[in-house]
C-alpha positions in Angstrom: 0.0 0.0 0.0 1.5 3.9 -1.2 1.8 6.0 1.8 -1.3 8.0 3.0 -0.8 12.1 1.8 1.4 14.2 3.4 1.4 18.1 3.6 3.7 20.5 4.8 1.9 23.0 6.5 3.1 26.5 7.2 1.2 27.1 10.3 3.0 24.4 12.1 6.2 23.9 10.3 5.9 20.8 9.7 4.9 17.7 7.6 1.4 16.6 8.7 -1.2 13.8 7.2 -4.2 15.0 5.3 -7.2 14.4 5.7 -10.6 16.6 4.6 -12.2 18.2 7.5 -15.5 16.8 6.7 -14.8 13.0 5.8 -16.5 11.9 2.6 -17.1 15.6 1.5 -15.1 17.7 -1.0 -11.5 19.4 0.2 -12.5 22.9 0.1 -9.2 24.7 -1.4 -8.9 29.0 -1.8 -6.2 29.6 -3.8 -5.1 33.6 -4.1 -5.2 34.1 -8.0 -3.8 37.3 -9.9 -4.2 40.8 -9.1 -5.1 41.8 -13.0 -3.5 45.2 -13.3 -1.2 43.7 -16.1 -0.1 40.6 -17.9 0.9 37.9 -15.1 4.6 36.5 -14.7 6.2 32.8 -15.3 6.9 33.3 -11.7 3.3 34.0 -10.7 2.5 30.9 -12.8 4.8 28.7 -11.0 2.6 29.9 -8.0 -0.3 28.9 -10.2 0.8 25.3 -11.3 2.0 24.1 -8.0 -1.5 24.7 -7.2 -2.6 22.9 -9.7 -0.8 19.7 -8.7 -1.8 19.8 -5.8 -5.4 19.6 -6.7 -4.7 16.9 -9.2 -3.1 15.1 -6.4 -6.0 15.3 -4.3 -8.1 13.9 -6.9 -5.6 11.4 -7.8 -6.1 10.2 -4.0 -10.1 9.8 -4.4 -11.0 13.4 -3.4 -13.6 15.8 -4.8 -12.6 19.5 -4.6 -13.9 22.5 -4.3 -11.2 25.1 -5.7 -12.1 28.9 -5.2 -9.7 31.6 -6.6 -10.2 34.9 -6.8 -9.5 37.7 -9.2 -8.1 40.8 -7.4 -9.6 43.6 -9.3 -9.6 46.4 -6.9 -7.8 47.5 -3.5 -4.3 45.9 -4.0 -2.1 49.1 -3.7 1.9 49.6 -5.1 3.4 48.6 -1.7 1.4 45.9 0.3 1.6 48.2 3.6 -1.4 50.1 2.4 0.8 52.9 0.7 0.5 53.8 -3.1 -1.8 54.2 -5.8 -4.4 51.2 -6.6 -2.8 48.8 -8.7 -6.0 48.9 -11.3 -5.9 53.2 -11.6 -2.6 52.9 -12.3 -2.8 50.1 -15.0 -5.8 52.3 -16.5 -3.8 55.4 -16.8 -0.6 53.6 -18.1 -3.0 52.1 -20.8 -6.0 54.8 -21.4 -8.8 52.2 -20.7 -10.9 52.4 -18.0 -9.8 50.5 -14.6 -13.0 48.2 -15.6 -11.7 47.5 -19.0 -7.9 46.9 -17.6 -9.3 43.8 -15.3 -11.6 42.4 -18.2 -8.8 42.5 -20.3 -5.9 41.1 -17.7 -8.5 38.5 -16.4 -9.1 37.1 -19.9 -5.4 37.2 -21.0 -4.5 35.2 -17.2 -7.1 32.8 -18.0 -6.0 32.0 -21.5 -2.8 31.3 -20.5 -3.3 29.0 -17.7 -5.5 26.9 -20.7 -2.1 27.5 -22.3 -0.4 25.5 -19.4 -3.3 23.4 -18.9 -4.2 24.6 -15.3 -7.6 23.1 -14.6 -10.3 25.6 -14.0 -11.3 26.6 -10.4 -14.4 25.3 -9.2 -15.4 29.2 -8.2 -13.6 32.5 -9.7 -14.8 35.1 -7.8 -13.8 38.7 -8.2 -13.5 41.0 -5.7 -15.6 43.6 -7.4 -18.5 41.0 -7.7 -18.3 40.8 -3.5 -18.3 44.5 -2.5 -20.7 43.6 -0.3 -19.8 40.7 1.6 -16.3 42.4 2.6 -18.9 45.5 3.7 -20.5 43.1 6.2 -17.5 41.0 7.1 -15.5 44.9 8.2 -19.0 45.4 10.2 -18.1 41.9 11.8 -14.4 42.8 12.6 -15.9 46.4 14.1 -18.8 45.2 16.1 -16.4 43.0 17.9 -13.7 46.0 18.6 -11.3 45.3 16.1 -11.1 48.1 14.1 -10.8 51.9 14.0 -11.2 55.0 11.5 -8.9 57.4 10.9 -9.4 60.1 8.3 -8.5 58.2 5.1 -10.0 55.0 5.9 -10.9 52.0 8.5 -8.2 50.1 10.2 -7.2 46.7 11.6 -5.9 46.9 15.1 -3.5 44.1 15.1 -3.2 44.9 19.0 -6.0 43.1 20.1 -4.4 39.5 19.3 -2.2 38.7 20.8 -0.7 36.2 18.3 -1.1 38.6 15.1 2.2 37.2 13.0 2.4 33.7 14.2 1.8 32.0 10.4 5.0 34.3 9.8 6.1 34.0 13.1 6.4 38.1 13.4 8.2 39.9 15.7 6.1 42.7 16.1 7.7 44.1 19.1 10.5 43.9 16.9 8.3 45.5 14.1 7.2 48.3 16.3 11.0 49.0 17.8 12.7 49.2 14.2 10.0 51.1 12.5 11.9 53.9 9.9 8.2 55.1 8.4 6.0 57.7 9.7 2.8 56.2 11.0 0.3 58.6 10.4 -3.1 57.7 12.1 -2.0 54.7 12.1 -1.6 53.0 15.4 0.8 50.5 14.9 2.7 49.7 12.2 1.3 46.0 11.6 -2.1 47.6 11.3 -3.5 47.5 7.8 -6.5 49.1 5.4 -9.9 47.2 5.7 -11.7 50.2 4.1 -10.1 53.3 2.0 -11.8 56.8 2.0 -11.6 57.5 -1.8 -9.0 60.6 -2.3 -11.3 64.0 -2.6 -11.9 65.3 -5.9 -13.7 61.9 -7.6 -9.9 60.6 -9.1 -11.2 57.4 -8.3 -12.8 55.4 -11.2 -13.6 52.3 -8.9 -15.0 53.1 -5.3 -18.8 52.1 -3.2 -20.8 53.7 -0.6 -20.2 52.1 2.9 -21.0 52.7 6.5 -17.7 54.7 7.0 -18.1 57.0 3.6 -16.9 56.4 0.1 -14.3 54.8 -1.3 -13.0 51.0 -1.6 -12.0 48.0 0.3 -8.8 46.9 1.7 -6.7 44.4 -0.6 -6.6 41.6 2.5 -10.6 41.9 2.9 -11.7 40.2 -0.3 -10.1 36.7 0.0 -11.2 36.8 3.8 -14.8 37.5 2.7 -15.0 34.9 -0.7 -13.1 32.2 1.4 -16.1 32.9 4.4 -18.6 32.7 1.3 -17.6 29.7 -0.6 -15.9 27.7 1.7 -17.3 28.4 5.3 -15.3 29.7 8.1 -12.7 26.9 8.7 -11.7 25.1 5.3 -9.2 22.6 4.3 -6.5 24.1 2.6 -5.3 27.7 1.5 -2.8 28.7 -0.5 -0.6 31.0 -2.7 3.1 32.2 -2.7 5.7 32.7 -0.3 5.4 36.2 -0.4 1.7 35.9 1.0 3.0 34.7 4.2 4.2 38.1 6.1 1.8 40.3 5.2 -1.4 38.7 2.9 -1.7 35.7 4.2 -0.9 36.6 7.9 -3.9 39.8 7.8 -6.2 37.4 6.2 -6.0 35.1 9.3 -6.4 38.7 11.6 -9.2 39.4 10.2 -11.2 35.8 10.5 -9.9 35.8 13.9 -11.6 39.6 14.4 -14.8 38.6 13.0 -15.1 35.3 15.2 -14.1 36.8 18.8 -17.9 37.0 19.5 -18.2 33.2 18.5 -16.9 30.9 21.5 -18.5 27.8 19.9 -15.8 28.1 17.4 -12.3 26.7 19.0 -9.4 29.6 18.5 -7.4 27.1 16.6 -10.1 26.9 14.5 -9.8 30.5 14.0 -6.9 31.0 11.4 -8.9 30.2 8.6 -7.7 27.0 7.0 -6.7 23.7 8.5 -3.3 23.7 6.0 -1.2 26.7 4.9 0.8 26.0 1.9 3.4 28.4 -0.3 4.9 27.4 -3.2 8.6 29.4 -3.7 9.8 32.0 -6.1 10.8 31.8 -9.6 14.4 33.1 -9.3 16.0 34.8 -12.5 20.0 35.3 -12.2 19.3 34.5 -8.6 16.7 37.5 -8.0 12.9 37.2 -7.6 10.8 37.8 -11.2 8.8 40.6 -11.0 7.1 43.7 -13.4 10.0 45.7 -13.6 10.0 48.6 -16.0 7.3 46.7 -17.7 9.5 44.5 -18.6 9.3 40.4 -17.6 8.5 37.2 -18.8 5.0 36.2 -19.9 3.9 32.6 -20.8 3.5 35.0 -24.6 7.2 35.4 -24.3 8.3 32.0 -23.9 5.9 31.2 -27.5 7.5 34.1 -28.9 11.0 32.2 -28.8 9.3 28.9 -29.9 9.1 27.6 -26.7 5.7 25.4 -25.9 3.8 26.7 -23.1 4.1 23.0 -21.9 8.1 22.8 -21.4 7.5 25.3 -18.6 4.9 23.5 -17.0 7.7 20.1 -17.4 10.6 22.4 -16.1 8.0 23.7 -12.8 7.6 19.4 -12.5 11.9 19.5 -12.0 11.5 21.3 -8.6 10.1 20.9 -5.5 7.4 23.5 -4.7 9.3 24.5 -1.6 12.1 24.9 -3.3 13.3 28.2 -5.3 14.0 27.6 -8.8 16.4 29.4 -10.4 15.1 30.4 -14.9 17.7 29.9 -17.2 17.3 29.7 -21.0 19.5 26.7 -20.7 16.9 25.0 -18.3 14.0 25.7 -20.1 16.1 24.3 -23.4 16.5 21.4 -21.3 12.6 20.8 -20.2 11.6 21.4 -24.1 14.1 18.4 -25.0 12.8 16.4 -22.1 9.2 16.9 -23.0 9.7 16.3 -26.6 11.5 13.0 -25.5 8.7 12.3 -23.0 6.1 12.8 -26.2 7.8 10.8 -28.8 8.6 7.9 -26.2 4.5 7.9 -25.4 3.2 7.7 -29.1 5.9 5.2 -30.0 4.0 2.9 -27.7 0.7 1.5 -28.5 -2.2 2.5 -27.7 -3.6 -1.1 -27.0 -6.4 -1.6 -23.8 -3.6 -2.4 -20.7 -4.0 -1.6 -17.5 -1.6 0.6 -15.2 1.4 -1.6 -13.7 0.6 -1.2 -10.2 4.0 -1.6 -8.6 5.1 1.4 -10.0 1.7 3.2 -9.8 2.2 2.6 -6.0 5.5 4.2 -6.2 4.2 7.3 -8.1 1.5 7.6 -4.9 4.4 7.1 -2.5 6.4 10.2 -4.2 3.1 12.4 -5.0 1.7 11.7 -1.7 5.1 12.7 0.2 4.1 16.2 0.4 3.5 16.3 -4.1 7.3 15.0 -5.0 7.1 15.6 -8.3 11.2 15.5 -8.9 10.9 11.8 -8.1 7.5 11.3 -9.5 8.8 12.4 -12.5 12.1 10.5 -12.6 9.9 7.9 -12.1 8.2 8.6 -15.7 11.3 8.0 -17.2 11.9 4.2 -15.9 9.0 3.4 -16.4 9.2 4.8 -20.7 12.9 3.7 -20.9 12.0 0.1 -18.6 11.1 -3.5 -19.3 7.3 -3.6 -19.1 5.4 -4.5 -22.1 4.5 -1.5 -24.4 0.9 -1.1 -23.8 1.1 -1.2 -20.2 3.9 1.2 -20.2 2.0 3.5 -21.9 -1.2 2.8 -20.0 1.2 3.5 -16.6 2.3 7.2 -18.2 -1.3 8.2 -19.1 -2.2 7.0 -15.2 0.8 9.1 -14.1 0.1 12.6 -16.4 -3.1 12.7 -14.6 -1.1 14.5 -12.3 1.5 16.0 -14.5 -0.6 17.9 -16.3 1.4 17.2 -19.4 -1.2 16.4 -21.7 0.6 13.1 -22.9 -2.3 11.4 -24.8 -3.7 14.6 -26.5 -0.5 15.5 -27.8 0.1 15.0 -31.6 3.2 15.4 -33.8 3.6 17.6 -36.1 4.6 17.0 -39.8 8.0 18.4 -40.2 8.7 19.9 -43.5 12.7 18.9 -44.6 14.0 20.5 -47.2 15.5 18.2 -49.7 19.1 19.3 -49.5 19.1 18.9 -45.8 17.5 15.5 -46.2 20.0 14.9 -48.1 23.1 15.7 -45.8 21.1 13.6 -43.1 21.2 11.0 -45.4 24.9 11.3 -45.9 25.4 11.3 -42.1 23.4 8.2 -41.3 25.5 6.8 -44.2 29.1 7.8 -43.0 27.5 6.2 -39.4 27.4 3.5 -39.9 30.0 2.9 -42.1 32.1 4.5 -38.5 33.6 7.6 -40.6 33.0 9.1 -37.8 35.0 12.3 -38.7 33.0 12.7 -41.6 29.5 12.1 -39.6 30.6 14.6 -37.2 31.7 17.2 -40.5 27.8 16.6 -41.5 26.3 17.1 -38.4 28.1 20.3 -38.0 26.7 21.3 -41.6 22.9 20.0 -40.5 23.5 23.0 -37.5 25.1 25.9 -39.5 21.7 25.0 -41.4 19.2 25.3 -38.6 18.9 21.9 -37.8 19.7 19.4 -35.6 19.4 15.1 -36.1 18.9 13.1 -33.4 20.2 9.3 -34.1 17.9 6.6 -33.5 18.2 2.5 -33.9 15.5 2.7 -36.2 17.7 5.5 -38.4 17.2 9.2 -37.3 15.1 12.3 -36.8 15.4 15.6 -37.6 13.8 18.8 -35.9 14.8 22.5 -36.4 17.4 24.0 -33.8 15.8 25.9 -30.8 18.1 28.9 -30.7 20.2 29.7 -27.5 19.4 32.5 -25.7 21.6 34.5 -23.5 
């Protein structure tokens, strides 16, 4: 028998089995999804497809699930300490739409491109326009119970009333308080933060509601608090999103279900912080640094097409890492996932596609390294001894179907496509398979060099060769 699942859980620290809260019932899942001021990174998408595994591990372990992620379309500011200008006016005035036709536009473009990956849609996508007034009435929670507090340009958390505000993070607010370099304002402490935002005077704002406490527009921490509460009850299985979520997102969204529950003493406190299991996936590292929208300039999943790059190899390279672990983009890596999937591909449909049924040694294996908290590094090593191993054909290829259930690699769907040859590089192919196997091995190598001045390169084979065009290096 595989191992049962395993998570680690960022609450605790630690590794701990899984198990649904309510037994026979769907894993409820929230999942913080894009704030669509602009196109997304491939480092938010490696947030995005870690999240995705996950699910499809779940379901690979006999769970239903109920995956909620939300669209941030309003109230995420430039700095996440409630300083700036709103991420969506300042996306409409850098493109001259209208803040309401920057997050149609952005939402569309983030959801084409996780078909592009093929993320599997979320059971819910809610956006945080669409629930103005559930975070209305969840702040009127918060209040009622004494958490909160108005100043003159909006309606604050006061993170002094628990007394273990920062313990996903594990804060040192005293530390926080001691070392504080910025002026505070009206501000009572420095780990308070916005649940409501007086719009500025004048009517700048393009996106902003009437509320209890004047007009204007909620906090960015509110909406995931509220949609979770809606969708998923007050205590639900698993949250998630990246590691930068845990100081300061993830960390307000457990103050403020903790606020809104104080007047609830049937509810246990450690039932308080929102979800059972905390998990982060880790950054996307280019030349060692953390991706982000710099200058308007970064990576999209467009860019990677752009260079002739499928979508796909970046879902196979995200597959070569442990979520918790930081992976570091290189052109060279990426070069190295295309092969890999290619491989992968042509391996698959040179088996046939005969009725066989999954070996299930090794599809025990593949639970043992999904199930220790989603192994995919292993699971996917695994892939390969199973396509380059012993079993017979059809039941290889039934195994690898079984396994890309999880993967995500769309294996089976996947067709090759006709490559055109020119003649007179079929013919220098020719040549080389020629000198080959006669072992002029000088000469083969002279022809292979000519096959990559050309733009191609030929990969030998027992049954002769292929040929495919030559991905160009990037620096």
């Amino acid at each position: 028998m595989p191992r049962p699942l395993s998570l680690y859980d960022t609450w605790e620290r630690r590794l701990r089995p899984f198990a649904p809260l309510v037994p026979g019932g769907p894993v409820g899942l929230y999942t913080c999804g894009p704030t669509v001021y602009d196109y997304q990174h491939i480092g938010n998408f490696r947030t995005f497809l870690f999240e995705d595994v996950l699910k499809r591990v779940l379901r690979w372990n006999g769970y239903r699930v109920n995956h909620v992620m939300n669209i941030t379309d309003v109230g995420h500011l430039t700095s996440d300490a409630d300083e700036g200008e709103d991420k969506m006016e300042k996306g409409a005035r850098r493109t001259g739409k209208t803040a309401w036709e920057v997050a149609a536009y952005f939402t569309d473009a983030f959801v084409a491109d996780m078909k592009r990956l093929n993320v599997l849609d979320p059971s819910v996508l809610c956006k945080a326009t669409d629930h103005i007034a559930e975070q209305i009435a969840f702040i009127a929670d918060i209040e009622r119970n004494g958490y909160a507090y108005a100043t003159s340009d909006g309606v604050y958390f006061d993170t002094s009333k628990l007394d273990d505000y920062g313990y996903l993070a594990r804060l040192d607010v005293e530390g926080l308080e001691a070392g504080r370099r910025v002026e505070l304002g009206e501000k009572r402490r420095a780990t308070d933060f916005a649940l409501w935002k007086f719009s500025p005077p004048g009517g700048t704002r393009q996106m902003e509601w009437d509320s209890p406490w004047g007009r204007g527009f909620p906090g960015w921490h509110i909406e995931c608090s509220a949609m979770a509460q809606k969708y998923l009850g007050d205590y639900f299985d698993i949250h998630c999103g990246g590691e930068d979520h845990i100081p300061v997102h993830h960390t307000n969204e457990i103050a403020q279900t903790e606020g809104r529950l104080a007047d609830h003493p049937e509810i246990a406190r450690d039932h308080r912080r929102l979800a059972n299991f905390w998990l982060h996936g880790y950054f996307l590292l280019a030349n060692d640094a953390k991706m982000a929208k710099s200058a308007g300039e970064f990576l999209r999943i467009a860019s990677l097409s752009d260079r002739g790059y499928d979508p796909i190899a970046y879902r196979y390279l995200c597959l070569t890492a442990h979520y918790r672990s930081q992976l570091n983009f290189t052109w060279d890596a990426l070069d190295a996932a295309q092969t890999g999937l290619e491989r992968m591909r042509q391996g698959f449909h040179a088996l046939p596609d005969e009725a066989a049924t999954p070996d299930a040694a090794f599809v025990d294996r593949f639970a043992d390294e999904i199930n220790d908290d989603l192994n995919l590094p292993r699971a996917l090593a695994l892939a390969w001894e199973v396509l380059r191993g012993d079993l017979a054909p059809p039941v290889r290829r039934a195994t690898l179907a079984r396994f890309d259930e999880v993967f995500g690699l769309g294996l089976a769907a996947w067709t090759p496509k006709a490559v055109e040859v020119p003649p007179d590089v079929k013919a220098i192919a020719d040549a080389r398979n020629a000198a080959r196997k006669a072992k002029q091995w000088a000469e083969a190598d002279r022809l292979r060099a000519e096959l990559h001045a050309a733009g191609w390169e030929m990969e030998d084979r027992a049954d002769g060769y292929s040929l495919k065009r030559r991905q160009e290096k990037h620096a």
